[in-house]
PAKE-888166 format. One record per residue (C-alpha): residue in one letter; x, y, z. Coordinates in steps of 0.25 Angstrom, whole numbers, plus 5000, padded with zeros to 4 digits. Last residue first. Example, Ala and Ser with C-alpha at 12.3 -4.5 7.8 and 13.67 -1.06 7.14 Angstrom:
PAKE-888166
S505549965029
A504949825031
This chain:
PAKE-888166
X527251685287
X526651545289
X525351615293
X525551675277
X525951535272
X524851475279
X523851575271
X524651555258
X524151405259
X522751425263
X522551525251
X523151455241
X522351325245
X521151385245
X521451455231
X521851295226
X520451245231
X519751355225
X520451335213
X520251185211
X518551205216
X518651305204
X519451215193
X518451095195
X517151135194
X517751235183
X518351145175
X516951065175
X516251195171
X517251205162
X516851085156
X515451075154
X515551195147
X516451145137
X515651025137
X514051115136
X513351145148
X511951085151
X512050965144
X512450935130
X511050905124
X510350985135
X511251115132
X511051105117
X509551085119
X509451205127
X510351275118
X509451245105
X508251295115
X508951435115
X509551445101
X508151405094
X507651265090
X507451195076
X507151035078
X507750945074
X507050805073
X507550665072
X506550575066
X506650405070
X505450375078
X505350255086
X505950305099
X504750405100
X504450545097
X503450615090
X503450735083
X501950785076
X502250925070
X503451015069
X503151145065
X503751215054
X504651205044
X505251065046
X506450995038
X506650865032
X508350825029
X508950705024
X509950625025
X510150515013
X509250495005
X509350335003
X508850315016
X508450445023
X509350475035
X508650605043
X508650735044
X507550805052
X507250955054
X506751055062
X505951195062
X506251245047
X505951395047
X507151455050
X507751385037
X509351385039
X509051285052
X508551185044
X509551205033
X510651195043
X510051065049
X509650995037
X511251015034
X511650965048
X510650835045
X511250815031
X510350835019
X510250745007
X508750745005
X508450905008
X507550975013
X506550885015
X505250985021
X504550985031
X503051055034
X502150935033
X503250855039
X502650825053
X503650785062
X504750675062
X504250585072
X505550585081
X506550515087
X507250625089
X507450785091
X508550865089
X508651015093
X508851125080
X509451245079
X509351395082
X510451485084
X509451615079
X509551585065
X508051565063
X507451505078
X507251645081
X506651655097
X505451715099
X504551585102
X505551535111
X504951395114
X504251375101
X502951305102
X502351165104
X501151095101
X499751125103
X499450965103
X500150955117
X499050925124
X499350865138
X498750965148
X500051015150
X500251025136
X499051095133
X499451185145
X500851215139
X500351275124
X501351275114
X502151165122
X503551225121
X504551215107
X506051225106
X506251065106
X505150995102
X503851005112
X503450865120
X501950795117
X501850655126
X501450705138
X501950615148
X501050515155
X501450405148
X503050405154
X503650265156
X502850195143
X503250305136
X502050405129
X502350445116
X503150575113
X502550685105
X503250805099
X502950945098
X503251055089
X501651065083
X500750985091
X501050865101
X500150775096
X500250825081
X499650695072
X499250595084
X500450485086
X500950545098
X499550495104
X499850365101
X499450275091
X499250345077
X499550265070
X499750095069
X500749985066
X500649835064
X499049815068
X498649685067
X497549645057
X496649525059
X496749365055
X497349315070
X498649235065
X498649305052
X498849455058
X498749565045
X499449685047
X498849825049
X499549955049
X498550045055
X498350195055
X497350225066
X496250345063
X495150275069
X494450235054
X495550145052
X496750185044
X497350065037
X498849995032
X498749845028
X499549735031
X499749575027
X500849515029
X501249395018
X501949485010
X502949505021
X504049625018
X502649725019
X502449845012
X502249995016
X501850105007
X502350265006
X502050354997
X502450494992
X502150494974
X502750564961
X503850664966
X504450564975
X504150514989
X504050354989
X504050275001
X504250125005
X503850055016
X504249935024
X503449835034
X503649685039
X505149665044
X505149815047
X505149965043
X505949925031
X506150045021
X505650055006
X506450134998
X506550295002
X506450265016
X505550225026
X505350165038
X505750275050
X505050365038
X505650475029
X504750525028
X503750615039
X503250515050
X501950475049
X500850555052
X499450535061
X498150645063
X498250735051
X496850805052
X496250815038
X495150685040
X496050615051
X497450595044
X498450505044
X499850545039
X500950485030
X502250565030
X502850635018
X504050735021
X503450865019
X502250845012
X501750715008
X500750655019
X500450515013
X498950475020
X498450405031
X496750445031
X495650445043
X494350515042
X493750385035
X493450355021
X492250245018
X492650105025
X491550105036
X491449995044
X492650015053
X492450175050
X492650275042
X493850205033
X495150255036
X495950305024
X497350285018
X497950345006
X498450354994
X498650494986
X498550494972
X498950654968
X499350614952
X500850634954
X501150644968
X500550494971
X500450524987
X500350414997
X499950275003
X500650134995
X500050005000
C-alpha cells in the first residue's frame, strides 16, 4: 500500500475512518502525506491536525528502503513527480493492514492465525504527548515514567517560560511557551544555540532544507546568519550525506523520549546562552576553577608564613 501525493496530476492517496462500526461512509477522521517542509504523515480530525509523524527523514527511513525490523520496512519517494511512502513486509506469508477506525486511532494491524483476529502491531495517538500540540508553541512534552506520573508532562525549550504560569500550575500547558527576555536581540547580539536530544523533531510546516551537503557548524553559521531562523537539525541521511533542516518560527509539538533519535538546537540569547554554558561546564570555567584552587592554597600559605615572620622577628627583638 502506497499513501501520498502524485505531484503531476494532483492524486492524493489517503486513508479515512469510516462513520461508525457499521457504518462504512466517510468519517471525520483521515491519515494523509503532509508535503510541506519536510513531509510527514498527519492524521487529522475534520480540518483540525490531531496526530504527526515525524518530519523525513525517519528513525526507519531512507532514500531506499530501510529495515525497521525483522517484519516491516518502508520506502520513500520525494522528487518532483510524487511524495509517498508504503510499507512492505519480509514475510509474504503475514498478513497486515493499516486502518483509522471511527475513534481517531491509527492501527497497524497483523493477522493472528493461532486465534483468527487482528492484533495490534503499533498504534497512535496513545499517550497524551502523542495529541497534536500538548505542550503548545515552544514547549515540549515528556511522558510520564514509571517513578514520576504525577509530574507535568509539558516542559518549555530552553529560552522560553510557560506563557501563562497558572494554566500551568493548574496542568495545562496547551498556551505554550514565551521568550524569556522579550526585549533582548537574539539578531547579532551574542546569541547561539543550546542543544536538545532525543527528540520528536518539530512540526516542519515552517522548515526548510537548506542544503543536502551541509556540515553541522556550516547549518549553524547559516542558522545563526538568518535572524529569523529559531533552531535547526543536522543529521546523517543515507546516501545524502549530512544535512541540514531549518525552522523559521515557532517550534511546534516536541516530544522527548529515549526512542526518539532528533537533536534540536535551538537559538538562545547571550544571557541564557551563558546560563547553559556555565551548567555545562560548572559554575566557573577550568582557568577559573584554577586560580581559585591556587588561591585556597597560596593565602592560607602566606598567612601562615607572615605569622611565622612576625613571631620570629618578635623573639629576635626580646633577644635583643
Amino acid at each position: 500500500m502506497r499513501l501520498g501525493l502524485n505531484r503531476i496530476n494532483g492524486l492524493d492517496r489517503f486513508l479515512t475512518s469510516w462513520k461508525s462500526e457499521d457504518d462504512p461512509g466517510t468519517g471525520d477522521y483521515f491519515y494523509k502525506m503532509n508535503p510541506i517542509g519536510s513531509p510527514q504523515v498527519s492524521l487529522y480530525k475534520g480540518s483540525t491536525l490531531y496526530w504527526r509523524s515525524d518530519p523525513w527523514p525517519w528513525k526507519t527511513s531512507s532514500s531506499a528502503a530501510a529495515s525497521v525490523s525483522s517484519l516491516l520496512y518502508y520506502d520513500f519517494v520525494n522528487n518532483k513527480d510524487e511524495v509517498s511512502y508504503a510499507y512492505f513486509l519480509d514475510d509474504p506469508s503475514i498478513i497486515s493492514r493499516l486502518v483509522v477506525d471511527n475513534s481517531g486511532l491509527l492501527q497497524n494491524l497483523m493477522w493472528n492465525d493461532g486465534d483468527l483476529q487482528w492484533k495490534e502491531f503499533w498504534s497512535a495517538p496513545k499517550y497524551r504527548c502523542d495529541n497534536y500540540g500538548h505542550c503548545g508553541s515552544n514547549g515540549k512534552c515528556v511522558p510520564d515514567s514509571d517513578d514520576n506520573s504525577y509530574k507535568f508532562e509539558c516542559t518549555c525549550l530552553p529560552g522560553y517560560e510557560p506563557k501563562s504560569p497558572k494554566d500551568w500550575y493548574h496542568r495545562d500547558g496547551s498556551g505554550g511557551c514565551v521568550k524569556k527576555q522579550l526585549g533582548f536581540s537574539m539578531c547579532g547580539n551574542g546569541e547561539g544555540f543550546v542543544k536538545v536530544t532525543r527528540l520528536k523533531g518539530p512540526d516542519s510546516f515552517n522548515a526548510v532544507w537548506m542544503d543536502m551537503s551541509m556540515s553541522s557548524s556550516e547549518c549553524e553559521q547559516a542558522c545563526l546568519s538568518n535572524c529569523s531562523c529559531t533552531a535547526f537539525t543536522s543529521m546523517n541521511i543515507d546516501g545524502k550525506g549530512t544535512c541540514c533542516l531549518a525552522w523559521y518560527g515557532e517550534l511546534m509539538d516536541i516530544l522527548e523520549n529515549t526512542y526518539e533519535r532528533w537533536d534540536l538546537h535551538v537559538r538562545v540569547d547571550a544571557m541564557e546562552l551563558a546560563t547553559y554554558a556555565r551548567k555545562s561546564k560548572g559554575f566557573l570555567g577550568p582557568k577559573r576553577r584554577m586560580a581559585v584552587i591556587i588561591l585556597s592554597v597560596s593565602v592560607p600559605l602566606f598567612l601562615v608564613s607572615l605569622i611565622a615572620y612576625m613571631w620570629l622577628m618578635k623573639r629576635k627583638t626580646k633577644g635583643q
